[in-house]
CHARMM internal coordinates of N, CA and C (Angstrom, degrees):
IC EDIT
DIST 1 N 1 CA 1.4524
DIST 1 CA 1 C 1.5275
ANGL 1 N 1 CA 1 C 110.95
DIST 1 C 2 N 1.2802
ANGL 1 CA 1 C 2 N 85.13
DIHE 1 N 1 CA 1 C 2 N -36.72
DIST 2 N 2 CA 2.0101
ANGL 1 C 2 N 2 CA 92.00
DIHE 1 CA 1 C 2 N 2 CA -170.60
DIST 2 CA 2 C 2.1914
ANGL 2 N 2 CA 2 C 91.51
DIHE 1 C 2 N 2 CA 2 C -72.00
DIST 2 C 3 N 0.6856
ANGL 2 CA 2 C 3 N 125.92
DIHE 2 N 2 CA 2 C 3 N -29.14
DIST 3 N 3 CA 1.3376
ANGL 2 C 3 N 3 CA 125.04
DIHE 2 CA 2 C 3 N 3 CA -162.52
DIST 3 CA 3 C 1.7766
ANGL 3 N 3 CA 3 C 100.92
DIHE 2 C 3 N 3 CA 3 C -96.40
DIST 3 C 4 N 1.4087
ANGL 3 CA 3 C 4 N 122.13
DIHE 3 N 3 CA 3 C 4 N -1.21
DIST 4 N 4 CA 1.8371
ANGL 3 C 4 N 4 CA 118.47
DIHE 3 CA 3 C 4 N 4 CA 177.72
DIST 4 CA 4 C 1.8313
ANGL 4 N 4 CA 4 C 73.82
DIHE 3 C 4 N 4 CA 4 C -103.85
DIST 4 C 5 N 1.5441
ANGL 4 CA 4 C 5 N 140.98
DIHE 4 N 4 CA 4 C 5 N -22.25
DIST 5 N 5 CA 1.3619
ANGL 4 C 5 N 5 CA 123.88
DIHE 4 CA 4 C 5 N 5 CA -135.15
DIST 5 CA 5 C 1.7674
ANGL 5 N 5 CA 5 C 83.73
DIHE 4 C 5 N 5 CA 5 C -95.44
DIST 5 C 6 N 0.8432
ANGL 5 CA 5 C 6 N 112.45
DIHE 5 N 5 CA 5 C 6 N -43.93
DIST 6 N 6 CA 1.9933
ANGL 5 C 6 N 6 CA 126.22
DIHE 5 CA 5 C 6 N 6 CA 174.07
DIST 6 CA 6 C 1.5746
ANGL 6 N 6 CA 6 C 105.58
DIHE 5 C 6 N 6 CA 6 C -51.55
DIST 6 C 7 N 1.1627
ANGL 6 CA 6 C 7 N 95.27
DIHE 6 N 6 CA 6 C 7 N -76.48
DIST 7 N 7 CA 1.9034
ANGL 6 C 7 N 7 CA 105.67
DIHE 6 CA 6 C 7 N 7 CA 172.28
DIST 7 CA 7 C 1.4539
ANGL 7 N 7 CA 7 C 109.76
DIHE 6 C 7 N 7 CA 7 C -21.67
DIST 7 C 8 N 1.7156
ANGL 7 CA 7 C 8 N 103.01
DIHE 7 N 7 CA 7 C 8 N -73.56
DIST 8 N 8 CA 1.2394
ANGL 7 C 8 N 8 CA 102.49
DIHE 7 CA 7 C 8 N 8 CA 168.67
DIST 8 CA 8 C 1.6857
ANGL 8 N 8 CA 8 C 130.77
DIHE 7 C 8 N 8 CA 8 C -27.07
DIST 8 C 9 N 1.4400
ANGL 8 CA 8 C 9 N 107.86
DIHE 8 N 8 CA 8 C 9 N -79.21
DIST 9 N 9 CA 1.2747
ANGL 8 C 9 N 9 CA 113.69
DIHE 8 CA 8 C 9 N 9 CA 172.86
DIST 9 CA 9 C 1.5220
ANGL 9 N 9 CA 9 C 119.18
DIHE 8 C 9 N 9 CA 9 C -53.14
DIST 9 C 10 N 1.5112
ANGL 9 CA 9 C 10 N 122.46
DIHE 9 N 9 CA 9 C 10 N -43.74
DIST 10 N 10 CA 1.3730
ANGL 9 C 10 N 10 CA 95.05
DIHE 9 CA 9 C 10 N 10 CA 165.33
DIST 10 CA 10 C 1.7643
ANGL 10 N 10 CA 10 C 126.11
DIHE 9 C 10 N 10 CA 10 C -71.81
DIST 10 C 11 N 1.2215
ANGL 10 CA 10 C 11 N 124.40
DIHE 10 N 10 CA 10 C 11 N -12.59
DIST 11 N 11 CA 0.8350
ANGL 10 C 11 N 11 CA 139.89
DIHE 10 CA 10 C 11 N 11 CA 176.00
DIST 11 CA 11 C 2.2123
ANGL 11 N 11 CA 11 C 113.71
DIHE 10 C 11 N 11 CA 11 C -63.69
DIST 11 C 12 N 1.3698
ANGL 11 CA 11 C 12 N 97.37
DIHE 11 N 11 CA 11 C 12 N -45.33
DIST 12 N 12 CA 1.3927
ANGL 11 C 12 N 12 CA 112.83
DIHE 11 CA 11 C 12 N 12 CA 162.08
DIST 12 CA 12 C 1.2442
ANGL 12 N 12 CA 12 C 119.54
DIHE 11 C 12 N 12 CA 12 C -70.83
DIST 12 C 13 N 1.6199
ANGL 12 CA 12 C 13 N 136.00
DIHE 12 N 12 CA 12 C 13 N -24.13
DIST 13 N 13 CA 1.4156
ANGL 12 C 13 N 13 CA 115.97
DIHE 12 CA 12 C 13 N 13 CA -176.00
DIST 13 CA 13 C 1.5745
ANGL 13 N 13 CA 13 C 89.23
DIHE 12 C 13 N 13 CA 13 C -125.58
DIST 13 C 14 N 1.3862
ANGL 13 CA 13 C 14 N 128.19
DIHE 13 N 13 CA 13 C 14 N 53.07
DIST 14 N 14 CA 1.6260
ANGL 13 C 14 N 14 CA 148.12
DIHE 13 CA 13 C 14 N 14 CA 143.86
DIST 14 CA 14 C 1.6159
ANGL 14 N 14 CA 14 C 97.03
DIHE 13 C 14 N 14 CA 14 C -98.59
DIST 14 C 15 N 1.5623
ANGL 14 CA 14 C 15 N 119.85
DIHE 14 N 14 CA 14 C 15 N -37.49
DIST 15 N 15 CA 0.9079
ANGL 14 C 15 N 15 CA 107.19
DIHE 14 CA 14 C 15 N 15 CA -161.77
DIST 15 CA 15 C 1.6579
ANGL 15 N 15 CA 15 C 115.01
DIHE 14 C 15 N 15 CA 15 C -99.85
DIST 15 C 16 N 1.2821
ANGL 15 CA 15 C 16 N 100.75
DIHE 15 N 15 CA 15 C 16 N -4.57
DIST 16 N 16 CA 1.8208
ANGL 15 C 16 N 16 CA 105.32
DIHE 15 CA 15 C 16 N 16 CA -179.07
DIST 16 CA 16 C 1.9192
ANGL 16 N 16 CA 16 C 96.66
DIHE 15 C 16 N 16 CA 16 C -96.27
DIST 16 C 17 N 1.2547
ANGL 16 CA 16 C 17 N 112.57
DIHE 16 N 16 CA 16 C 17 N -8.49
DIST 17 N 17 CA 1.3593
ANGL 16 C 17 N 17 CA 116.35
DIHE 16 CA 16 C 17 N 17 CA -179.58
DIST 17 CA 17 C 1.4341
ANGL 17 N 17 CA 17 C 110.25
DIHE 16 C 17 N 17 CA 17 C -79.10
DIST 17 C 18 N 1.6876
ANGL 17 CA 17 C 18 N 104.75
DIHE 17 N 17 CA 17 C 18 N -47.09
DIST 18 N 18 CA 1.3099
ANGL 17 C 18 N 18 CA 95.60
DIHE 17 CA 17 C 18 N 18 CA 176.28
DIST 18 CA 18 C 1.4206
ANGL 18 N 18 CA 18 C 138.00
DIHE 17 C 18 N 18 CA 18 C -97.90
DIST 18 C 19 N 1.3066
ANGL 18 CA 18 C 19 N 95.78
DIHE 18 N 18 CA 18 C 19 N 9.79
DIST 19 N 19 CA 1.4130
ANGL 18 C 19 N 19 CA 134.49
DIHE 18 CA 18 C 19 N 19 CA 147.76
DIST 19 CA 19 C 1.5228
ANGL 19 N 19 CA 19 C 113.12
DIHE 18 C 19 N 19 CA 19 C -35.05
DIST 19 C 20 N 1.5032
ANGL 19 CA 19 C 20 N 100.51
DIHE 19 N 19 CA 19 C 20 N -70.87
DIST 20 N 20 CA 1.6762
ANGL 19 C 20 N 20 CA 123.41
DIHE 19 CA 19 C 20 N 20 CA -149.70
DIST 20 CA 20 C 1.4983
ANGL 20 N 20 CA 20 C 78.09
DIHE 19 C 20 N 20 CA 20 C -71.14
DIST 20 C 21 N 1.5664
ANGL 20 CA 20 C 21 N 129.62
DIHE 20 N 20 CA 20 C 21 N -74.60
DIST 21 N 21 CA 0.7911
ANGL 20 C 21 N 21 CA 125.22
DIHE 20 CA 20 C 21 N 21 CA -151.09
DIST 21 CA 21 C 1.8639
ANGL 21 N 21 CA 21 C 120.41
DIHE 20 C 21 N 21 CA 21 C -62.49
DIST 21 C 22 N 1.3347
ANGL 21 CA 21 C 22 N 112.34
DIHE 21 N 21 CA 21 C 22 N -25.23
DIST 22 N 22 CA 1.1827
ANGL 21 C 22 N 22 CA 95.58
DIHE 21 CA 21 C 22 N 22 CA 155.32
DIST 22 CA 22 C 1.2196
ANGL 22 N 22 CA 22 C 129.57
DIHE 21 C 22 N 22 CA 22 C -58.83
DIST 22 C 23 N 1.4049
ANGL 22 CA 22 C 23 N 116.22
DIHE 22 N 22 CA 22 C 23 N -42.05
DIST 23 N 23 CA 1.7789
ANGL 22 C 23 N 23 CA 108.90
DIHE 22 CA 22 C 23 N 23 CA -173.07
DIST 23 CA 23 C 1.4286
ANGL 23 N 23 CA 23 C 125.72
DIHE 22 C 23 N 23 CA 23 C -55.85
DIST 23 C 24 N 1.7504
ANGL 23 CA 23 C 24 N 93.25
DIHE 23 N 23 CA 23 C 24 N -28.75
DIST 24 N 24 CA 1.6867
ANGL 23 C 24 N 24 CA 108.60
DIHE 23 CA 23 C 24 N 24 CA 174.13
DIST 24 CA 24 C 0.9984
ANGL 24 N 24 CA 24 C 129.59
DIHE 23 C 24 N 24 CA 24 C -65.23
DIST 24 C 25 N 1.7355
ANGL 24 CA 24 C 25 N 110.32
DIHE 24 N 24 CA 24 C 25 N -24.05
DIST 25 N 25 CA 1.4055
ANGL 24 C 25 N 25 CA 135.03
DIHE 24 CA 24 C 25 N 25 CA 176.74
DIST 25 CA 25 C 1.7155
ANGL 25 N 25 CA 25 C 121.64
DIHE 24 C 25 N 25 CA 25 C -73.48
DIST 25 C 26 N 1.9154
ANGL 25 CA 25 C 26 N 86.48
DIHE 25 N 25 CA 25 C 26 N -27.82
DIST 26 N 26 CA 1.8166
ANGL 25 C 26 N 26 CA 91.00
DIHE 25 CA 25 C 26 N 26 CA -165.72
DIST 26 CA 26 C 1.9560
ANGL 26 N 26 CA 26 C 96.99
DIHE 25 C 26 N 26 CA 26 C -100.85
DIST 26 C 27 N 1.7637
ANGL 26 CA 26 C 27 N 109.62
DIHE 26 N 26 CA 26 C 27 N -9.35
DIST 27 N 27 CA 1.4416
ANGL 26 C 27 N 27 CA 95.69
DIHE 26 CA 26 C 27 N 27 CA -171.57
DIST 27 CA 27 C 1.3309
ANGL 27 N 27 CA 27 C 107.65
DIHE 26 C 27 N 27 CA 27 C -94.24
DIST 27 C 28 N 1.9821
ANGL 27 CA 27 C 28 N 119.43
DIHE 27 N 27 CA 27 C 28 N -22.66
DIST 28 N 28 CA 1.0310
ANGL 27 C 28 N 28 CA 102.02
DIHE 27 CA 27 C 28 N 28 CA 144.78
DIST 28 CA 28 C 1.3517
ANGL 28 N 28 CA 28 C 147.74
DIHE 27 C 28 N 28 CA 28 C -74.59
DIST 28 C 29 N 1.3792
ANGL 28 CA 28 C 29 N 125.72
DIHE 28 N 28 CA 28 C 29 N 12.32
DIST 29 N 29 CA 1.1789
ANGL 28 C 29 N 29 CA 133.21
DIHE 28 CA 28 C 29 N 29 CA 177.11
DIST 29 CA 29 C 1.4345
ANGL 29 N 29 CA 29 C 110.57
DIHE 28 C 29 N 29 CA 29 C -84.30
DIST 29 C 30 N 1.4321
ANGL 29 CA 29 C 30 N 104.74
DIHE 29 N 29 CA 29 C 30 N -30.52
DIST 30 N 30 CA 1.5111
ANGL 29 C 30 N 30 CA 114.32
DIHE 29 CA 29 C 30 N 30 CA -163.16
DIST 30 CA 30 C 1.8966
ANGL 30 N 30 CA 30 C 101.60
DIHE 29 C 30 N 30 CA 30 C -94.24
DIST 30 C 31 N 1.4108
ANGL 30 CA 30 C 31 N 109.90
DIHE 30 N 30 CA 30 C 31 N 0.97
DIST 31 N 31 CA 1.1925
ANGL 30 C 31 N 31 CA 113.78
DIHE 30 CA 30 C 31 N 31 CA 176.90
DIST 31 CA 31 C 1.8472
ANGL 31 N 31 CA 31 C 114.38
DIHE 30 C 31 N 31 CA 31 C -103.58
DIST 31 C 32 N 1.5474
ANGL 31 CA 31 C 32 N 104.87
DIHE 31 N 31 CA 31 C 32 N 6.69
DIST 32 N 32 CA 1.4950
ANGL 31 C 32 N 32 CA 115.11
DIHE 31 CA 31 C 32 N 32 CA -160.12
DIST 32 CA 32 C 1.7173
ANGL 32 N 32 CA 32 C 127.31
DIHE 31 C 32 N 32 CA 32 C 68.59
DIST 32 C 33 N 1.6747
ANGL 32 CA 32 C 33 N 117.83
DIHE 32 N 32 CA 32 C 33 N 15.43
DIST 33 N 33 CA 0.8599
ANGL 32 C 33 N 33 CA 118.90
DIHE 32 CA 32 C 33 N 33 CA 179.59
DIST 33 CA 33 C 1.3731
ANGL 33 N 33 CA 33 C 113.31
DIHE 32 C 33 N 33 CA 33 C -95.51
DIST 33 C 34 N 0.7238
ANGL 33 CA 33 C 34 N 124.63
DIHE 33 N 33 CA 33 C 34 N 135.69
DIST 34 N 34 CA 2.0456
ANGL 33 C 34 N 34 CA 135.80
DIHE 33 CA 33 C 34 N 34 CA -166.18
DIST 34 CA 34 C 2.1023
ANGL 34 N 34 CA 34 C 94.44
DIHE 33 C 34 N 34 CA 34 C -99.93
DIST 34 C 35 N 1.8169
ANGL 34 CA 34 C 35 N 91.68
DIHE 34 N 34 CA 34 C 35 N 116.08
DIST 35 N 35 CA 1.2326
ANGL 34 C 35 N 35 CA 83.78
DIHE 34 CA 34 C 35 N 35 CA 177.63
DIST 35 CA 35 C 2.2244
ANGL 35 N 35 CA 35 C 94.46
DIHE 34 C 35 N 35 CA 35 C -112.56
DIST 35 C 36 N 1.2859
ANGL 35 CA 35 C 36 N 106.20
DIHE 35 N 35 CA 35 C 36 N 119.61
DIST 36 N 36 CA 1.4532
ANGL 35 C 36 N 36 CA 96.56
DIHE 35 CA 35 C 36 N 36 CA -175.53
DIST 36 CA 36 C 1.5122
ANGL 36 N 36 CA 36 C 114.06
DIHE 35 C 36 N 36 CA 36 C -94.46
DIST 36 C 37 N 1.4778
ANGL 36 CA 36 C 37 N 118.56
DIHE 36 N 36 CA 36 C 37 N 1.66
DIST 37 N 37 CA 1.3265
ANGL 36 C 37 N 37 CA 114.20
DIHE 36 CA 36 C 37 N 37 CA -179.86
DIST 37 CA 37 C 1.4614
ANGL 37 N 37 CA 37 C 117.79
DIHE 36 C 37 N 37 CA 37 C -165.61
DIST 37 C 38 N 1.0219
ANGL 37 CA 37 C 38 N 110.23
DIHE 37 N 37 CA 37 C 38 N -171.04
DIST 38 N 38 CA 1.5647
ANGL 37 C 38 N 38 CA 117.73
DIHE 37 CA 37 C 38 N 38 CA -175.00
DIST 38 CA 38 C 1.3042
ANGL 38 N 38 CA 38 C 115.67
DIHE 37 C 38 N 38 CA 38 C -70.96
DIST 38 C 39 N 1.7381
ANGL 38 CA 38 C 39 N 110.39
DIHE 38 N 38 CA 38 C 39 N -50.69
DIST 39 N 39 CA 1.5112
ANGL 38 C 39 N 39 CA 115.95
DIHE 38 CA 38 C 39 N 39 CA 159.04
DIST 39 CA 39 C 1.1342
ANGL 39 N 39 CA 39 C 132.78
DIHE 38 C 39 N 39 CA 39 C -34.63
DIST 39 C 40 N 1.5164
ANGL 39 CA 39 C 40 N 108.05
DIHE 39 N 39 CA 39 C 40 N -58.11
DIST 40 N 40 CA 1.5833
ANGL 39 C 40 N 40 CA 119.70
DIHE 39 CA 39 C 40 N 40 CA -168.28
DIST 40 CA 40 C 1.7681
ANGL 40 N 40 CA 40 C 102.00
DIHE 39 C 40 N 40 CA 40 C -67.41
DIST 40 C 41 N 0.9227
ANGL 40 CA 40 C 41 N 92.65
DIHE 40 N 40 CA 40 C 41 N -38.26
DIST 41 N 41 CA 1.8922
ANGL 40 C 41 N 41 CA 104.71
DIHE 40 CA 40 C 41 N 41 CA 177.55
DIST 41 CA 41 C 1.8087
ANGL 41 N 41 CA 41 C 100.45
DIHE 40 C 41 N 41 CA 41 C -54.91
DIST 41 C 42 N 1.3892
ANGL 41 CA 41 C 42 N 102.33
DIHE 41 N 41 CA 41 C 42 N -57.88
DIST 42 N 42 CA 1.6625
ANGL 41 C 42 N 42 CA 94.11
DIHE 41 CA 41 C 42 N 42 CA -166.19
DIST 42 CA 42 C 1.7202
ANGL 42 N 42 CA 42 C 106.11
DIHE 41 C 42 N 42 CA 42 C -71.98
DIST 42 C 43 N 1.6424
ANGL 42 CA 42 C 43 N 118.21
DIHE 42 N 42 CA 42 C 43 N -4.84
DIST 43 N 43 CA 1.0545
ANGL 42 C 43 N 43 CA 131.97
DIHE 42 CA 42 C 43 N 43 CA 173.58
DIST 43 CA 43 C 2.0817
ANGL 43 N 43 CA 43 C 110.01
DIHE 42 C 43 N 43 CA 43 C -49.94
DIST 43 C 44 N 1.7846
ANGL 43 CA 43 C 44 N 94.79
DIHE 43 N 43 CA 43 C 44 N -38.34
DIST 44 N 44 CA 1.3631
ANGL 43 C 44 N 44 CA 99.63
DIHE 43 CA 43 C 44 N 44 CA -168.27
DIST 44 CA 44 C 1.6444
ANGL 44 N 44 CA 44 C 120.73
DIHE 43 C 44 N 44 CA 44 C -86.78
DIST 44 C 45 N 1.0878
ANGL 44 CA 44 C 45 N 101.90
DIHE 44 N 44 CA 44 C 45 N -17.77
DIST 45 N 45 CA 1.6909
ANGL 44 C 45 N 45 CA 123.41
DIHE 44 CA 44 C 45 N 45 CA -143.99
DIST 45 CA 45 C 1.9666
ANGL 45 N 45 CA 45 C 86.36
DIHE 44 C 45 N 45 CA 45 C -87.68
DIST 45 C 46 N 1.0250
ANGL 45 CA 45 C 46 N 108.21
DIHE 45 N 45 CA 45 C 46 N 153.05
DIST 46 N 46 CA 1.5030
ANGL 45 C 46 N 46 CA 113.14
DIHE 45 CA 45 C 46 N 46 CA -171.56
DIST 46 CA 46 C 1.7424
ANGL 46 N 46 CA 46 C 114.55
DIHE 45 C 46 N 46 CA 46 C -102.78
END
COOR INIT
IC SEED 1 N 1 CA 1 C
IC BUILD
């Protein structure tokens, strides 16, 4: 139980990660900024 209860949670902040990073992806898109990779992305993130 203790080992679905971890899963879970890592399983939940895989998913608010790739979350974040889409939105970062779609607000710079919507600003005309071209994001071409993973780098340039972690370029923005604070």
């Amino acid at each position: 139980m203790i080992n679905y209860i971890l899963w879970d949670i890592d399983n939940t902040l895989l998913n608010f990660d790739l979350a974040e990073e889409a939105s970062m992806i779609n607000g710079f898109e919507k600003f005309g900024i071209k994001v071409t990779d993973e780098n340039a992305l972690l370029g923005y993130k604070k």
